[in-house]
Structures are given as C-alpha cells and as structure tokens.
N, C-alpha and C positions, 0 to 999 in steps of 0.2 A: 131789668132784663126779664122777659116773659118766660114764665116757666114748661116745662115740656107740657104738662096738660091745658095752657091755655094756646099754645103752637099746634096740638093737635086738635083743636079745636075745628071743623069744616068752615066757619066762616073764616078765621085764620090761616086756615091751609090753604085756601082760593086766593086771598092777600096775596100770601107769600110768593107761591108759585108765579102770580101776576108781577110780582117785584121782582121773580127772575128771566118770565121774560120780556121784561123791558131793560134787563141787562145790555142787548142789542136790538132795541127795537123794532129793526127793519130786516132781522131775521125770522124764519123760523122756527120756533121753540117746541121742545119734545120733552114731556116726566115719563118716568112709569104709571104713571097716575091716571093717565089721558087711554091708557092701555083697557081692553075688554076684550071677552071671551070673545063676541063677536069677531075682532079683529084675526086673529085665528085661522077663519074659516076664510077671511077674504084674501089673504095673503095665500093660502093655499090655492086660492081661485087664479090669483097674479100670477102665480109661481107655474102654475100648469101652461097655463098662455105661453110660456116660453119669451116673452116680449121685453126687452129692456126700457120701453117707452112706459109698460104698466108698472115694471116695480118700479120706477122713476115717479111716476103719479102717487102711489101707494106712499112711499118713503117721503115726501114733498107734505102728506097729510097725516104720517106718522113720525117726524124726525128721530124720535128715539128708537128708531127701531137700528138706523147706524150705530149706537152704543154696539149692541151685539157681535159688529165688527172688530172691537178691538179686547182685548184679554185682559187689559186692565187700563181704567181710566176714571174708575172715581163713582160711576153712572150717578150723577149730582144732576144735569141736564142736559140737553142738547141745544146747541143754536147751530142750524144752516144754513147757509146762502147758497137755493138751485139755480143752476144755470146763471150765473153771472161772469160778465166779461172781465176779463183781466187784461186780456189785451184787446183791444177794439182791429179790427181790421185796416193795414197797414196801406198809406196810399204807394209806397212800393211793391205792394201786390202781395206780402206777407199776410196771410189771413190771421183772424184774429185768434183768442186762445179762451174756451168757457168748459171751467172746469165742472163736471156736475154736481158737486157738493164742495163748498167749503165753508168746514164744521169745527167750530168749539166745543171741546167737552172738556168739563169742569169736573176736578177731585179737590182734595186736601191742598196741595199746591199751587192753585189757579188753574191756568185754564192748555189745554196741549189741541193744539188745532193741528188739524188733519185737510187732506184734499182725496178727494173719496171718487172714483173712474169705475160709474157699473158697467159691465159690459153682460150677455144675454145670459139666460139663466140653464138656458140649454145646451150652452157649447161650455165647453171644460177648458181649463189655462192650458192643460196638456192635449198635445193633438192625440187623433185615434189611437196612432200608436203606442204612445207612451214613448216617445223616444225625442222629444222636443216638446216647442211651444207651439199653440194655436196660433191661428193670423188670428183672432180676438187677442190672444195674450199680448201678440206682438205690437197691433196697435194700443193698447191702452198701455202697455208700457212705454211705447215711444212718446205720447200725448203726454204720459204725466213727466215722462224726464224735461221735456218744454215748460211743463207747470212748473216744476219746482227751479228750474234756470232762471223763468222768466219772476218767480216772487224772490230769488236771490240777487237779482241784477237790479228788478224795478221795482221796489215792495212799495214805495210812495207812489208811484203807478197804479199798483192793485190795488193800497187801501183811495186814491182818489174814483178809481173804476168799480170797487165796490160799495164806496159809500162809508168805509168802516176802518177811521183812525185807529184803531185798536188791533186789528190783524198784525200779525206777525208771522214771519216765517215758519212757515208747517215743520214737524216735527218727522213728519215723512206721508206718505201716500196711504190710501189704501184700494183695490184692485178688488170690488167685488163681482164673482161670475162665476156661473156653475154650478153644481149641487155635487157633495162628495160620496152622496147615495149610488149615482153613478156612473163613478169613477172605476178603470179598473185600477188594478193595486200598480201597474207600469206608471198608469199617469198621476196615480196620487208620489208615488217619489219623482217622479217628474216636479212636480208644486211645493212638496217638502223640500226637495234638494235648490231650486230656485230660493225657496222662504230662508232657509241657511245664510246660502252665499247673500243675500241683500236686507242686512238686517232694517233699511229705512221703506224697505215696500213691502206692504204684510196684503198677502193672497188671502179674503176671505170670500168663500162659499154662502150661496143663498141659504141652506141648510142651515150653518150656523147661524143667521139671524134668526131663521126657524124654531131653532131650539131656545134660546133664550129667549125670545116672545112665551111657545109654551110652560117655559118652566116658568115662567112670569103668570099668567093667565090661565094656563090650562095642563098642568102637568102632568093629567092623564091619558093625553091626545100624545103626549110619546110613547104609548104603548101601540099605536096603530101608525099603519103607512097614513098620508094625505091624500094620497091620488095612485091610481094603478101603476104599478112597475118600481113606486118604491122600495126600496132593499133594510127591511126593519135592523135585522142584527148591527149591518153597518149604523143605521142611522143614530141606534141608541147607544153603540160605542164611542160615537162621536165622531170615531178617525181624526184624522191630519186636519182638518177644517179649521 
C-alpha cells in the first residue's frame, strides 16, 4: 500500500485524480484541485449576467462547483452528465425529459446521486412578494417532479438513455436559483418554509456555491461585495441559502 507521502506526490496525485475520473468515463469530472483564484472572478462575471445559459456553461467546465450545493456529501468528487435525455421525445407527442445535471458525488459511503434544475440567478424561488412561489420556482419544481417519476418508473430507460449502468435512483433534487443577497426577509421564509416541508428538494442559491468556491480559493474576497448592489452583512452571515 503507498504511503501518504508518496500519494501526495504531484506526479501521483495527477494518477489518481485521472483514475477517478474514469470512474465514469463519459462524464464530467470535478476536484477541488482543478479549482483557482482566477475562477473567482469569472463566476462573479456569470453571476452578474443574470443568465441561466452562462452559469450552465460555467458549471459544465467547473463540475465541482455543484458540491457547494449540497451541506453534506463527502466533497471526494464530482461526476455530471449536462444535458442528457432521459426521455427522448415521445411519438405520442409527449416531449422528451433533459434534466440539466445528473450528478454523482462521492463520500465515505459511495456514491448519493442528485438531479440538479438551475434556473436564472436573478429571479428568487419566492415571488416579489414573499407570499408564494415564483413562476421559475414553479416550473423547476414541476420539471423535476417528472424527473424523479420518470427515473422511478423507467430507471433501465435512463441508464440506456444515458449511457450509464451504474445510475440509480437520485436521492432527491436540487433547485439552484437566485442569490440570498437579495432576498427580502418575506421571501427568504417563503424558501425556508418550502426547504422544511420537502425534505427530498433542497433550494440552493447562486450565493452559496459563491461562498464555498471562495472559502476554497479566495477567503478574502468574502470580505467585499462582487458586483454593485450586493448586500455584505447578509452575504457573510450566510442566511437560509
């Protein structure tokens, strides 16, 4: 068995990482490793855009940056598969079904796969009000209740549609949209009281992958906003996100 110093070896550590991601070959694969200051400043760049098309590009060449979505998972790696069909469009006129991530992440106990629905960075789960849900919320919550039907009914469907014997029924969703920066305090228990009642769909904010990138890379960059009109106190209390 190789001992920790020749593991942390840089020619050894390129190995390994390489051996994990061929874990799934024809996925996606994401360390902390792949991680740089640089990255940082472009995600702040995405984030501003307001665009669900750029953080989907962004995320696609940083996989690990979905770890930050979830509170506890191991952060060991990432494997995604963007955009693939689960269900191909139906010659009954049923359209088809392409979740935007569906992600492996690996802890101590194998592997808790996830199905991940970004939706825009600049509309909130809670409408204006705070007295409801967004039409973003509402569709990305109708879209993944279809996901998760359709991998409970036809899971030998999805792993022939993606390519990947090894899938298994997701463990639950996750719904990333919005920044908790600015949120008012209505709509944030508007998302907390939804996160409650549905313990299998976890609501995560662009913020929170935010901050786990910096405290990764750049821990000092949480002392300042990103971009005009962010809200510091909130940001560095963390909130509900």
């Amino acid at each position: 068995m190789p001992t920790l110093f020749e593991i942390s070896k840089p020619e050894n550590q390129a190995r390994f990482h390489k051996e994990l991601a061929e874990h799934f070959p024809d996925a996606l694969y994401g360390s902390r490793r792949d991680f740089s200051a640089k990255l940082a400043g472009e995600f702040d760049a995405a984030l501003a855009l307001g665009s669900e098309e750029t953080m989907q590009k962004l995320i696609e060449a940083h996989p690990y940056l979905l770890q930050y979505a979830f509170k506890t998972t191991g952060h060991h790696g990432t494997w995604a598969y963007s955009k693939r069909w689960i269900r191909t469009n139906q010659v009954n006129g049923l359209p088809g079904l392409i979740p935007d991530f569906i992600a492996a992440m690996q802890n101590s106990l194998g592997y808790s796969w996830q199905i991940i629905e970004l939706k825009r960075p600049d509309v909130q789960f809670s409408n204006k009000r705070g007295d409801g849900l967004s039409t973003e919320a509402h569709k990305a919550l109708a879209q993944c209740g279809e996901y998760m039907s359709h991998f409970a009914n036809y899971i030998e469907n999805v792993r022939v549609n993606v390519g990947n014997e090894r899938i298994k029924q997701p463990d639950g969703v996750t719904i990333v949209i919005g920044d908790s920066r600015f949120e008012s305090e209505a709509q944030r228990r508007v998302r907390a009281g939804f996160q409650d009642l549905s313990p299998k769909i976890s609501i995560a904010t662009y913020d929170r992958l935010r901050r786990g990138l910096l405290n990764d890379v750049l821990p000092s960059a949480l002392e300042t906003p990103a971009y005009d009109g962010a809200q510091t106190p909130d940001f560095l209390s963390g909130g509900p996100a």
